[in-house]
N, C-alpha and C positions, 0 to 999 in steps of 0.2 A: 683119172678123176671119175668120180661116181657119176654125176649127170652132164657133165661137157667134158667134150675134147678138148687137150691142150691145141690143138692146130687151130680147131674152132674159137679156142677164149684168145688165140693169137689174132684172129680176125677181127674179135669186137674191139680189142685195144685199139686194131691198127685202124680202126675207123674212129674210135676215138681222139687218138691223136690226129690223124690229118682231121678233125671236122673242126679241132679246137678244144673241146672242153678239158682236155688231159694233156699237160707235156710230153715231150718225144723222152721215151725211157728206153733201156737197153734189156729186150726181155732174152731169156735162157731156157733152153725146153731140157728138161732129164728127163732118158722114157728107158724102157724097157724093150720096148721096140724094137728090133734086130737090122730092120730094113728102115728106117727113120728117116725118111726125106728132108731136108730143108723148103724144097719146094712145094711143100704139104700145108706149109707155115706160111702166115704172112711175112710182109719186108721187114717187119718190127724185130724175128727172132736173128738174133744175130750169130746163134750157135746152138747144136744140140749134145748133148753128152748120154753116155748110154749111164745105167742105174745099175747098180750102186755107183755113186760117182765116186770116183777115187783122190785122192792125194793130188796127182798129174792133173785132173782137171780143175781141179781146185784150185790148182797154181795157174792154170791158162787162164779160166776165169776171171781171175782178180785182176791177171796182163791185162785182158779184153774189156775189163769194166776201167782199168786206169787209162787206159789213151782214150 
């Protein structure tokens, strides 16, 4: 993203959800990334997929957003 980081706009959510104003949602980071941390992310992201995301993660995805 042009002027924020995905890890950083994972941090404003996840202050938004614990402060209140926003519900708890299930965010997903796609990067390009090669070395992509989860620990880079707040507790909010719950999975990272590398880009182009493919087929296979699209089907994990939809697992992970249905439970």
């Amino acid at each position: 993203m042009p002027y924020i980081s995905g890890s950083y706009l994972s941090k404003i959510i996840y202050e938004l959800v614990s402060k209140g104003p926003m519900n708890e949602i299930k965010m997903f980071i796609s990067t390009s990334l090669i070395n992509a941390n989860i620990n880079n992310y707040s507790n909010i992201v719950k999975k990272i997929y590398a880009k182009p995301i493919d087929k296979s993660s699209v089907k994990d995805l939809l697992k992970v957003i249905s439970n």
